[in-house]
C-alpha positions as CSV (number, residue, x, y, z in Angstrom):
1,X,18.4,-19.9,-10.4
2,X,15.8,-19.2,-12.8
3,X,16.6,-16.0,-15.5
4,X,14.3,-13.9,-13.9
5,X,16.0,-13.8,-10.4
6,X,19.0,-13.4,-11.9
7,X,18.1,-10.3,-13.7
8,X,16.5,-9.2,-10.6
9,X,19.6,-9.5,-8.0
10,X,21.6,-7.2,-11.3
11,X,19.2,-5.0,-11.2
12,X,19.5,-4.6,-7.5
13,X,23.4,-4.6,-7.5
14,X,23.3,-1.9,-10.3
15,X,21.0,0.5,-8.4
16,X,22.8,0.1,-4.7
17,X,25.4,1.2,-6.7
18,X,24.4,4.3,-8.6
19,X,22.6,5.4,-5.4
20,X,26.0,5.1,-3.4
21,X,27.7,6.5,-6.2
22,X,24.9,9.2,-7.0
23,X,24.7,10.3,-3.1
24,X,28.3,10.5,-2.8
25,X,28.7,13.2,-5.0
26,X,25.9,15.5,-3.7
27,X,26.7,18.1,-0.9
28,X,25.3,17.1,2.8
29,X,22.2,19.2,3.1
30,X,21.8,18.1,-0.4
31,X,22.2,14.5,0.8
32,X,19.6,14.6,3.7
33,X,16.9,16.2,1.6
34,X,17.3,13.3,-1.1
35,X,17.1,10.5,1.7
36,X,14.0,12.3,2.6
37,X,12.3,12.4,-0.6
38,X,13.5,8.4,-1.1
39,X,12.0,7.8,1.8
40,X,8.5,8.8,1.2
41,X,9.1,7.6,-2.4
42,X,9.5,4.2,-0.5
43,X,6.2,4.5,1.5
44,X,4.1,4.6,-2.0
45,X,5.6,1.9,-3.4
46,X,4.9,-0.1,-0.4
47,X,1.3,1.3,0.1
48,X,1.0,0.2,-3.9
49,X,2.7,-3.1,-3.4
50,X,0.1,-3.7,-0.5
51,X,-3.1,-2.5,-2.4
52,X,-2.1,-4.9,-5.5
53,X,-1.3,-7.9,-3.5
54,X,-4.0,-7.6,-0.8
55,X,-7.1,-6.9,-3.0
56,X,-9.6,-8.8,-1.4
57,X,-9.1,-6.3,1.8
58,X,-8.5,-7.6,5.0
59,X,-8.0,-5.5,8.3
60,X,-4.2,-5.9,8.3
61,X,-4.1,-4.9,4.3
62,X,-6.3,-1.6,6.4
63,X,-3.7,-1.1,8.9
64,X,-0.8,-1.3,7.0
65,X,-1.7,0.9,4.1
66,X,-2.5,3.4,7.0
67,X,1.0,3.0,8.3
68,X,2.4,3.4,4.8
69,X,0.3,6.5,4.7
70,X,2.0,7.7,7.9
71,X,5.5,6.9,6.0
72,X,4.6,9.0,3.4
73,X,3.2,11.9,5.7
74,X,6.6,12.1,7.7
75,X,8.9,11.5,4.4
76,X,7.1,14.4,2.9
77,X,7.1,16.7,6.3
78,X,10.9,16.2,6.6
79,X,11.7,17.2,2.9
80,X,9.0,20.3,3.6
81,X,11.1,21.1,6.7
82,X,14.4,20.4,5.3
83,X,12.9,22.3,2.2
84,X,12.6,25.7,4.5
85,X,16.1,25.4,6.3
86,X,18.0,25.5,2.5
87,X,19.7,28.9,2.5
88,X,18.0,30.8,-0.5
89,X,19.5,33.1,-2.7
90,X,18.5,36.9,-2.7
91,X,17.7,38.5,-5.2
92,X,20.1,42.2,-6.2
């Protein structure tokens, strides 16, 4: 294995980790919110990851940057939604 995919699978290993060990200490509705958030976080970087790999455009590179879109667009409507449900403090 070359250094580079070594590093790599670390780096990997070392963030499953701190995101088990990160979203095990946060309360459930906590929890749900941040699995939303990651989630749309996830559709950019793939939109991105498609955008820098496909430059010469093809209609697939089309289609799935639109379906990326629609990641983001439901990861960002859940956390809005989830967002609104949080029991808010009032004010004396």
């Amino acid at each position: 294995m070359t250094g580079a995919l070594v590093i790599s699978l670390y780096l990997l290993a070392l963030t499953a980790f701190l995101g088990l060990d990160i979203l095990g200490k946060l309360p459930a509705t906590l929890a749900t919110l941040v699995l939303a958030a990651l989630g749309a976080m996830g559709g950019v970087v793939i939109v991105a990851a498609l955008q820098v790999v496909g430059r010469d455009g093809g209609v697939l590179l089309h289609v799935a940057v639109l379906l990326g879109g629609a990641v983001i667009g439901a990861g960002l409507a859940t956390v809005a939604k989830l967002a609104a449900e949080l029991p808010r403090k009032r004010a004396s």
